[in-house]
C-alpha positions as CSV (number, residue, x, y, z in Angstrom):
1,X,59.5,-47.5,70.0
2,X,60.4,-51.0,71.5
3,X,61.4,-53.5,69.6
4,X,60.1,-57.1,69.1
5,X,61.4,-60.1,70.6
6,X,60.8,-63.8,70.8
7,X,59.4,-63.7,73.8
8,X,56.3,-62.0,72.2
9,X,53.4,-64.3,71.5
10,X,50.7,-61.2,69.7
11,X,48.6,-61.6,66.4
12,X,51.9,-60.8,64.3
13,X,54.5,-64.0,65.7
14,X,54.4,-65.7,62.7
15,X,54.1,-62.8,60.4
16,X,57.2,-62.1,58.5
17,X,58.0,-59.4,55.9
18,X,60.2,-60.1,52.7
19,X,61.3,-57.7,50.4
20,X,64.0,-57.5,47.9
21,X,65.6,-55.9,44.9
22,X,65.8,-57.3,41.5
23,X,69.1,-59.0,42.3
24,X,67.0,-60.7,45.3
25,X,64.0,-61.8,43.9
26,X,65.0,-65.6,43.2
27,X,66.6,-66.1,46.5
28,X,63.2,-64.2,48.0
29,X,61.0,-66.9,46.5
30,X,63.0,-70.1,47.5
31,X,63.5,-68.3,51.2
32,X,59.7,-67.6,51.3
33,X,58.4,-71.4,50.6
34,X,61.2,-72.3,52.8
35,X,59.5,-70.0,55.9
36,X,55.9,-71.5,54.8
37,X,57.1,-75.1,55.0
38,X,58.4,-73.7,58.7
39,X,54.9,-72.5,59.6
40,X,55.2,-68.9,59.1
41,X,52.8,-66.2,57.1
42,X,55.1,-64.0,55.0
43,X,54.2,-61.2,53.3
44,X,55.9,-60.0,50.3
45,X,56.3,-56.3,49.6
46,X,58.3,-57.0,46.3
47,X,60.1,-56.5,44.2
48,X,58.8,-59.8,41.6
49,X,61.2,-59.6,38.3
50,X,64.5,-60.2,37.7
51,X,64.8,-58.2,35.0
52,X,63.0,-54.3,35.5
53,X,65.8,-53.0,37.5
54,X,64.5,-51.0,40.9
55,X,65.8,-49.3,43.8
56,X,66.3,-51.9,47.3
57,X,65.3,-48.5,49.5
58,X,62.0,-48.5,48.7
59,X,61.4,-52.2,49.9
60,X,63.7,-52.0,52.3
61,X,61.6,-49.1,53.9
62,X,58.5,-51.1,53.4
63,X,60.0,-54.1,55.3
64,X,60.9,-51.6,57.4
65,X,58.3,-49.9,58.9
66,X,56.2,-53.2,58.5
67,X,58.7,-54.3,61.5
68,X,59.1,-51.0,63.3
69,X,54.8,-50.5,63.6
70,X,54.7,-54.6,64.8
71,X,52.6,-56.0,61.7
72,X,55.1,-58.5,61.6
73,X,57.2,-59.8,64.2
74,X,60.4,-60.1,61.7
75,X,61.4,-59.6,58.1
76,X,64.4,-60.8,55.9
77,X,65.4,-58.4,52.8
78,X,67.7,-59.6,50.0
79,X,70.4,-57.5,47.9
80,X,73.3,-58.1,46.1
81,X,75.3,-57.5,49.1
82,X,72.2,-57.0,51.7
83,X,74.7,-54.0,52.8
84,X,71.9,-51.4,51.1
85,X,69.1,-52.7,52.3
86,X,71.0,-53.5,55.6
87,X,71.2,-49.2,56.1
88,X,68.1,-48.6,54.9
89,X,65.9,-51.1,57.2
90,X,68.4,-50.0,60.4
91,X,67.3,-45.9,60.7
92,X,63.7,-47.4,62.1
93,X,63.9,-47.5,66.2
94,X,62.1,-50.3,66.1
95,X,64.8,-52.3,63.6
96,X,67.7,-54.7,64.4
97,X,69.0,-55.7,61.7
98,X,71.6,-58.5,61.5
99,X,73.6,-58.9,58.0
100,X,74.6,-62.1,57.8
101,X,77.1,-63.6,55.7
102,X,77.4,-67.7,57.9
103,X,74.6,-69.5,60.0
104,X,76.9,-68.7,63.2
105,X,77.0,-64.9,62.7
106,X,72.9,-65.4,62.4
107,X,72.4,-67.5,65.5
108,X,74.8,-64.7,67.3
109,X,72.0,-61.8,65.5
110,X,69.5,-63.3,67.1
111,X,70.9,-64.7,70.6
112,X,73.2,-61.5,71.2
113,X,71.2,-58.4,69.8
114,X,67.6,-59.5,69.5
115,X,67.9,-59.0,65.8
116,X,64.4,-59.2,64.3
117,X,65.5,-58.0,60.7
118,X,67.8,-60.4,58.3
119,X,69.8,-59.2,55.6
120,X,71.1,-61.4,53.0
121,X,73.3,-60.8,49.6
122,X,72.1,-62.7,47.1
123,X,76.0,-62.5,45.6
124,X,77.8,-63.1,48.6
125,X,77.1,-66.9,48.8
126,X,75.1,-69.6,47.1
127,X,71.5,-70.2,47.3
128,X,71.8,-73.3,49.3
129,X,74.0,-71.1,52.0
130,X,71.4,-68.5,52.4
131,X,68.8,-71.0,53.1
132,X,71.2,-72.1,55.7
133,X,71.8,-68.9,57.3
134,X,67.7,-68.3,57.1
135,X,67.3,-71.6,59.2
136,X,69.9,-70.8,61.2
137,X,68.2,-67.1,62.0
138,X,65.0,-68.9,62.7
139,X,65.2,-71.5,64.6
140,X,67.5,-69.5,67.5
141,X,66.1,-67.9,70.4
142,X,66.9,-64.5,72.0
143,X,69.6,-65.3,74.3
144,X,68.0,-63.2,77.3
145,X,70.6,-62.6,80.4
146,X,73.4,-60.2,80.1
147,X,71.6,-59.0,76.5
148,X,68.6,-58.2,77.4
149,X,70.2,-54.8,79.4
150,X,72.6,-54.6,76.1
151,X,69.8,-53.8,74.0
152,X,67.9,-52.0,76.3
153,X,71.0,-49.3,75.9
154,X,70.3,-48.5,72.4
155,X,66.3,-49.6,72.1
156,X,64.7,-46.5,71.8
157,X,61.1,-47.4,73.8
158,X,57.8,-47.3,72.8
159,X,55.9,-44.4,74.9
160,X,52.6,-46.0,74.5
161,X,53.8,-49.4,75.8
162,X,52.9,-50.5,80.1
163,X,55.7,-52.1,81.6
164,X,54.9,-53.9,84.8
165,X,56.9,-55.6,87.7
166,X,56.3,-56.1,91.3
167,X,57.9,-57.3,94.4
168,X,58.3,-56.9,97.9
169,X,61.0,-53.9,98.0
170,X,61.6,-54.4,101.9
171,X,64.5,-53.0,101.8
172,X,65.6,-51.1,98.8
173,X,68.9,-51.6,97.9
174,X,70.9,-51.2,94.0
175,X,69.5,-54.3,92.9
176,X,66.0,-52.9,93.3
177,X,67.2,-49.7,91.7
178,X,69.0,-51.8,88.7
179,X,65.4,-53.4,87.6
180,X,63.5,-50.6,87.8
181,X,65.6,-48.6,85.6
182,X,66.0,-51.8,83.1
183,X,62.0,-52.3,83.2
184,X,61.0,-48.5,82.6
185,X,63.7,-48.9,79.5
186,X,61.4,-50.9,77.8
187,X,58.1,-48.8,78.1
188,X,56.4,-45.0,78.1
189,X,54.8,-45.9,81.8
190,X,56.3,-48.4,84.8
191,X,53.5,-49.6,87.1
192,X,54.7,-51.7,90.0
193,X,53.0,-54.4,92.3
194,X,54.3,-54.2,95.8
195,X,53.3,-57.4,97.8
196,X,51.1,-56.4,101.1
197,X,52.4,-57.3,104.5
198,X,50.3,-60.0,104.4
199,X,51.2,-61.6,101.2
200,X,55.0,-60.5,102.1
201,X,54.4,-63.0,106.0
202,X,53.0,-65.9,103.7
203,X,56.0,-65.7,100.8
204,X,59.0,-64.7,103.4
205,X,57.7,-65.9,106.6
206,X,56.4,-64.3,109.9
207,X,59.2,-61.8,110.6
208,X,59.3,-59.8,107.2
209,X,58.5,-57.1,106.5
210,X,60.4,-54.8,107.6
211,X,58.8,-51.8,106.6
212,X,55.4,-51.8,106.2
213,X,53.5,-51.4,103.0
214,X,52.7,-48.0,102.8
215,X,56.6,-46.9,103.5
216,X,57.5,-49.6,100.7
217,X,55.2,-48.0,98.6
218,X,55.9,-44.0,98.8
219,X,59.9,-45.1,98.7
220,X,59.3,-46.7,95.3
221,X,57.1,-43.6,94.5
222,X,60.0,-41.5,94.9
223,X,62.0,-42.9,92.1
224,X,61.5,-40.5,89.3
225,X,61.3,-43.4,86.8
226,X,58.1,-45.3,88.8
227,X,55.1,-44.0,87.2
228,X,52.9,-45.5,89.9
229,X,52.6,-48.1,92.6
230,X,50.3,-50.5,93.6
231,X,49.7,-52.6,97.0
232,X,48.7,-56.2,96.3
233,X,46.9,-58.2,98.5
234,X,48.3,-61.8,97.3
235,X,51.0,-64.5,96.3
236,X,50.3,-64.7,92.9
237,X,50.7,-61.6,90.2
238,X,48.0,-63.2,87.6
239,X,45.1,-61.3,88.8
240,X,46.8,-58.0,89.1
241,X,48.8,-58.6,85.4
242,X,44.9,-59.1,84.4
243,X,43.8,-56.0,85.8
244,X,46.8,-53.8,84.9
245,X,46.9,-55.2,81.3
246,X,50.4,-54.3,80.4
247,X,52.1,-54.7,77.2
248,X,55.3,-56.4,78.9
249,X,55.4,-57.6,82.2
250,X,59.5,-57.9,83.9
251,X,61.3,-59.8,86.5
252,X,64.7,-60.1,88.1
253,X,66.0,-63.5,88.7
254,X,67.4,-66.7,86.7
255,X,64.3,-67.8,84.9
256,X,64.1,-67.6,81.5
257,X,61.0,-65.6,79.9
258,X,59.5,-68.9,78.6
259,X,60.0,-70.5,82.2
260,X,58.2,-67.1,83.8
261,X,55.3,-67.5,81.5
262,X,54.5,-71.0,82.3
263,X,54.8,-70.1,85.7
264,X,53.2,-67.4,86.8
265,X,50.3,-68.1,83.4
266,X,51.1,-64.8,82.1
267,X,48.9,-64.1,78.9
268,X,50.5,-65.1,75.6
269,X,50.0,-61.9,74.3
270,X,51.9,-59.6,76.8
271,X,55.8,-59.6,76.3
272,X,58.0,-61.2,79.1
273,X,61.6,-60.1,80.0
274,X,63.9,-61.7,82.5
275,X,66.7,-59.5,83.6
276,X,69.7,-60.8,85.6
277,X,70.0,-60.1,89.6
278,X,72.8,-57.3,90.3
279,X,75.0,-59.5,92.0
280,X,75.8,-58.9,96.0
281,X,72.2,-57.7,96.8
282,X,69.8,-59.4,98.5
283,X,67.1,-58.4,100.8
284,X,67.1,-61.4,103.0
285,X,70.9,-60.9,103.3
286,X,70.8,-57.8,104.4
287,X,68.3,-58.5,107.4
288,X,70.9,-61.5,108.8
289,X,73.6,-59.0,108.7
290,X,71.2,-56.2,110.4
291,X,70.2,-59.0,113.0
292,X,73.3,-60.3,113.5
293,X,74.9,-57.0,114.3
294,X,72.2,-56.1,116.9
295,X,72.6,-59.3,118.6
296,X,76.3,-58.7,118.7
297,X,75.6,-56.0,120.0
């Protein structure tokens, strides 16, 4: 199942899961009015005393699976060490679980591995540092870039989720080949737009395509990891991303997810993942060098 990320804007953003052991429960509280005065919904799935002694598993499982089935977009769990709960919480696909111990290892949980799980040990460092490290955890974004394809490698995906890209695949090269491979690691089915020759002469000019639509379409059909194709008759992917209705919609290129949004006005409640360009391909580049070599010639 695919795991949760910032760039997700469903019913369950601002829903977090706590849970802890009776060594956690202090820290729990003052970490759970801390999250409130920071705008977000936590729900507590115990324990509440200090003194009956109980084992972390069972709320770490509970955090757990409240993470792994999306009810809430993150949790934080609380230990004597957090290394328990830490083991527990990370044998759900749908887990990342950082075990922090300093603010900086947190921000680097949560830029570098998309962690959407914190562990904390309620023995390992003050009250007053934990709050810091929760802050810290919170209020850093998913770095996107180079991690998003480092996450994708062990990100087991969810079958039921539709991933959707599109372009104008004129000439398929490796690059092309990298994104669809990245995108269909994030979902059950890959649908993608392929712009019409029409849309392709308004967006690239009066030359392009190359290769007509249809021939676009059946060699991006022939990739065992496409699910299905679609021809799109315009500039814009909003009415097509409406139609489709996918759970995460993906592009190649510089942009950050946030930037792609605003953009293109994707839906806030469809996920949004930017992965890097595979460097030394382009499309454009490739029909100078074709022209340039027939002129030579």
């Amino acid at each position: 199942m695919r795991k949760q990320s910032v760039s997700r804007r469903g019913p369950a953003a601002n829903i977090v899961a706590l849970g802890a052991d009776h060594n956690g429960v202090k820290l729990k509280t003052e970490i759970k009015a801390l999250l409130a005065s920071l705008g977000y919904q936590c729900v507590d799935a115990g324990s509440y005393s200090e003194t009956e002694k109980v084992d972390y598993a069972d709320y770490a499982r509970t955090v757990g699976q409240l993470v792994n089935s999306g009810e809430a977009s993150r949790g934080v769990l609380v230990c004597g060490t957090g290394v328990g709960m830490s083991m527990v919480a990370n044998r759900f696909p749908n887990v990342r679980v950082a075990l922090a111990r300093s603010p900086e290892v947190a921000r680097k949980g949560r830029e570098h591995n998309d962690a959407n799980v914190l562990c904390l040990g309620a023995w390992v460092n003050p009250v007053r540092t934990n709050l810091a490290i929760v802050r810290a955890w919170f209020g850093e974004r998913f770095g996107e870039d180079r991690h998003i394809r480092r996450v994708a490698k062990f990100t087991e995906p969810r079958r039921e989720k539709v991933v959707f890209t599109n372009g104008i695949f004129d000439l398929l090269h490796s690059g092309h080949v990298h994104l669809l491979k990245c995108a269909k690691a994030l979902g059950g089915k890959l649908i993608v737009g392929i712009n019409s020759d029409r849309s392709t002469r308004i967006l690239k000019g009066p030359t392009r395509p190359v290769c007509g639509e249809q021939d676009r379409k059946k060699l991006i059909e022939s990739l065992g990891f496409v699910d299905q194709a679609i021809i799109f008759d315009d500039t814009a992917t909003l009415p097509l991303i409406k139609q489709i209705k996918p759970d995460v919609v993906v592009k190649g290129g510089e942009w950050t997810a946030a930037e792609v949004r605003r953009r293109d006005k994707i839906p806030p409640e469809i996920e949004v993942r930017v992965f890097p360009l595979l460097a030394g391909y382009s499309t454009t580049n490739m029909v100078k060098t074709i022209t340039g070599r027939n002129r030579a010639a």
